[in-house]
C-alpha positions as CSV (number, residue, x, y, z in Angstrom):
1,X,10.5,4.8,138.1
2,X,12.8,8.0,137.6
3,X,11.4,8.7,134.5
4,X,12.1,12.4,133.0
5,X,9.0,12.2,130.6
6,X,7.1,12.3,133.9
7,X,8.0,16.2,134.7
8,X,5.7,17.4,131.7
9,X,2.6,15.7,133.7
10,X,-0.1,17.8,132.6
11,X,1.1,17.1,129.0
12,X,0.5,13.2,129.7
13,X,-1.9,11.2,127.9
14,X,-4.8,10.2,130.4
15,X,-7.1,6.8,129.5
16,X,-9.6,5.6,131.4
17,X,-9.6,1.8,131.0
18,X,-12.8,1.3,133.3
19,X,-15.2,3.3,135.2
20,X,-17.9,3.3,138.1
21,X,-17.8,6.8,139.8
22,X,-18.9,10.4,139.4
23,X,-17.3,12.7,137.0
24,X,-16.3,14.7,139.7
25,X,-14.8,11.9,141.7
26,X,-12.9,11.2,138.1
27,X,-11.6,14.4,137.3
28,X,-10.6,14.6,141.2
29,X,-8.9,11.3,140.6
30,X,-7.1,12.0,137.1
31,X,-6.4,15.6,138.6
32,X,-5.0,13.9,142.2
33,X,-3.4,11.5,139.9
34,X,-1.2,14.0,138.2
35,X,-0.3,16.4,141.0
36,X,1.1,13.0,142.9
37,X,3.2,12.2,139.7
38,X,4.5,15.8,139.5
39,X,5.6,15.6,142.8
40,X,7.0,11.7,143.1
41,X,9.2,9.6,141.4
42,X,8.6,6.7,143.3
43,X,5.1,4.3,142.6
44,X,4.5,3.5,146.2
45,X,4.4,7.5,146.8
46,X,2.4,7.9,143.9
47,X,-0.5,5.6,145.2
48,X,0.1,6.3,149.0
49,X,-0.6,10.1,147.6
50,X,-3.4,9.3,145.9
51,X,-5.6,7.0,148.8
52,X,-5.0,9.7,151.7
53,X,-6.5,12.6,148.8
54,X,-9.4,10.2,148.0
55,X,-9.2,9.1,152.3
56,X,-9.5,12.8,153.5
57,X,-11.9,14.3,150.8
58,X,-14.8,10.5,150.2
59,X,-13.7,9.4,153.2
60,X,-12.5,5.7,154.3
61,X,-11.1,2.7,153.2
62,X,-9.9,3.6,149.4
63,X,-7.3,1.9,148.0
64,X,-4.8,2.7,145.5
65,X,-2.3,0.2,143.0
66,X,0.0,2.2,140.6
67,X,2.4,0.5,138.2
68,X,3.5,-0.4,134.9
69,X,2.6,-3.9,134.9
70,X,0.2,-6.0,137.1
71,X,-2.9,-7.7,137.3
72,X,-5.8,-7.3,139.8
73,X,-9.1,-8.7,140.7
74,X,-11.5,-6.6,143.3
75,X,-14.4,-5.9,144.5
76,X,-15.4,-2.2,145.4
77,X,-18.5,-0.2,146.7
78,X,-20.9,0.6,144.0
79,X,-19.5,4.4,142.4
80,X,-15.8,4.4,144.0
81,X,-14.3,2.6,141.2
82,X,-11.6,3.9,138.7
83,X,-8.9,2.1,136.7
84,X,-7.2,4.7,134.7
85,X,-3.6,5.5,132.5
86,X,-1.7,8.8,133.0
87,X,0.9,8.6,130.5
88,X,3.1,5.1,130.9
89,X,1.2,4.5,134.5
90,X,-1.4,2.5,135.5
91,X,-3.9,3.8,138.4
92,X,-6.3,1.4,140.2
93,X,-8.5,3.4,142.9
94,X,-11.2,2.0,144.9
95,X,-13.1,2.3,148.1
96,X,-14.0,-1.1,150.2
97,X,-16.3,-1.0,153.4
């Protein structure tokens, strides 16, 4: 990734694409979202971040895809479902049994 735009995180345009979780559980995810990006360059770190924040504090098995480009098809618990923008990034974040 190495992109300098990234170190102005907070500044970053967020969008969320699609939805089926809490507020809270979405602002902890946009928020999660943005500290990983602040402190990685690198979109496997990002999403590894991201899935032991969402592991530790909702507990097991979330899942976490973070890129520019790529397509998915999932099925996810009812309300752990996000699928979100921070800036030029795409997030994907949600729990399985």
């Amino acid at each position: 990734m190495g992109d300098k735009s990234l170190n102005n995180i907070p500044e970053l345009r967020t969008t969320i694409k699609s939805i089926d979780m809490t507020e809270e559980m979405s602002n902890f995810a946009i928020d999660t979202a943005k500290k990983a990006m602040s402190s990685n360059t690198v979109e496997k770190d990002i999403a590894q971040y991201i899935k032991k924040e969402f592991d530790t504090k909702y507990n097991n098995t979330w899942h976490c895809i973070v890129g520019k480009n790529f397509g998915s098809f999932v099925t996810h618990e009812t309300k752990n479902f996000i699928y979100f923008y921070v800036g030029p990034l795409a997030i994907l974040l949600f729990k399985t049994a």
